[in-house]
GUVO-607315 format. One line per 8 residues: number of its first residue (from 1); their letters; for each residue x, y, z of C-alpha. Coordinates in Angstrom, 1 decimal. Example, Ala and Ser with C-alpha at 12.3 -4.5 7.8 and 13.67 -1.06 7.14 Angstrom:
<rs>
1> AS> 12.3/-4.5/7.8; 13.7/-1.1/7.1 .
</rs>
This chain:
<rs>
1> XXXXXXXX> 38.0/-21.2/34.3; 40.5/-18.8/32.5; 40.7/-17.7/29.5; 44.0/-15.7/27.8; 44.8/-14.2/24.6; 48.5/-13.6/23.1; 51.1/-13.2/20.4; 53.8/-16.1/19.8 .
9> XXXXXXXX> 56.1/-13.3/18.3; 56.4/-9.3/18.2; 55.0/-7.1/17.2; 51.2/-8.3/17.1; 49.4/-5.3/19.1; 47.5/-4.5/15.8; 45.8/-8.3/15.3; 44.7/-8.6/18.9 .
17> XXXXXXXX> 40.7/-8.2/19.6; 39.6/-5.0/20.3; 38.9/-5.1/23.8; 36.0/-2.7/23.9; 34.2/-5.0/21.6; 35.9/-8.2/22.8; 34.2/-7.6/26.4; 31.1/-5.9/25.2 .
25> XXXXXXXX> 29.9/-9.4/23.4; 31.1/-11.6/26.2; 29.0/-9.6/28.9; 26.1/-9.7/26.9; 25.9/-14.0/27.9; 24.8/-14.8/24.1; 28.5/-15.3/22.3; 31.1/-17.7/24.0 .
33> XXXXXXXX> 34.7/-16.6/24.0; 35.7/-18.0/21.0; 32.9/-16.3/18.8; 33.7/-13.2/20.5; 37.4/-13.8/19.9; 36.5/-14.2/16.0; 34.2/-11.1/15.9; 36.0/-9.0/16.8 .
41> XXXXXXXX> 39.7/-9.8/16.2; 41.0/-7.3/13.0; 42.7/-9.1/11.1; 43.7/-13.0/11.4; 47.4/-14.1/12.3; 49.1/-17.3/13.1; 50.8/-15.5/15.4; 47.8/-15.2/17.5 .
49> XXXXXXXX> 46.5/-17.7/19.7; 43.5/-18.1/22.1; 43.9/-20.3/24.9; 40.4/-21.4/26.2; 37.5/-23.5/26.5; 35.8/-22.6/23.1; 32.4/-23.0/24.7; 33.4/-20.7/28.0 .
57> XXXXXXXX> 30.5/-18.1/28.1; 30.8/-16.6/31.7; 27.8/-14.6/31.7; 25.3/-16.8/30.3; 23.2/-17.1/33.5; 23.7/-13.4/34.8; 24.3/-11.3/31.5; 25.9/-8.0/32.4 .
65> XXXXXXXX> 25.1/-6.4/29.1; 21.9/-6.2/27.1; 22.5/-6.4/23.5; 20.5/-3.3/23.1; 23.5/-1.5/24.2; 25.8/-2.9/21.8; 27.4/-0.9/19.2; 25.7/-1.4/15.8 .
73> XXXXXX> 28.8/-2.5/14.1; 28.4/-5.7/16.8; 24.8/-6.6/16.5; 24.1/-9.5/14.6; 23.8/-9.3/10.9; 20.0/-10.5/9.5 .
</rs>
């Protein structure tokens, strides 16, 4: 499975995800691509598009990152 992120026009470097964060929540195994997508995109743009299975959440089974690592601008909001 793949997963891909890009801009139907230019210039859109500014409304892609921040990858830092963007790969941070995915490794974690508790966010699928799509909420990770959401969380961490800055600002929203039809211009934008995310071409996956919504669901996808490689690391579900072996998470890479503990969430105890996780910035605290990414930690879920109680």
């Amino acid at each position: 499975m793949a997963a891909t992120v890009g801009a139907v026009a230019e210039p859109r470097l500014f409304a892609f995800p921040i990858p830092l964060d963007f790969f941070s929540l995915l490794l974690t195994g508790k966010y699928t691509v799509a909420e990770c997508y959401w969380r961490t995109v800055p600002n929203v743009s039809w211009r934008m598009t995310l071409i996956a299975d919504p669901l996808y959440n490689p690391f579900k089974a072996n998470p890479q990152v503990s969430t105890d690592a996780l910035p605290m601008t990414l930690l879920p909001k109680q």
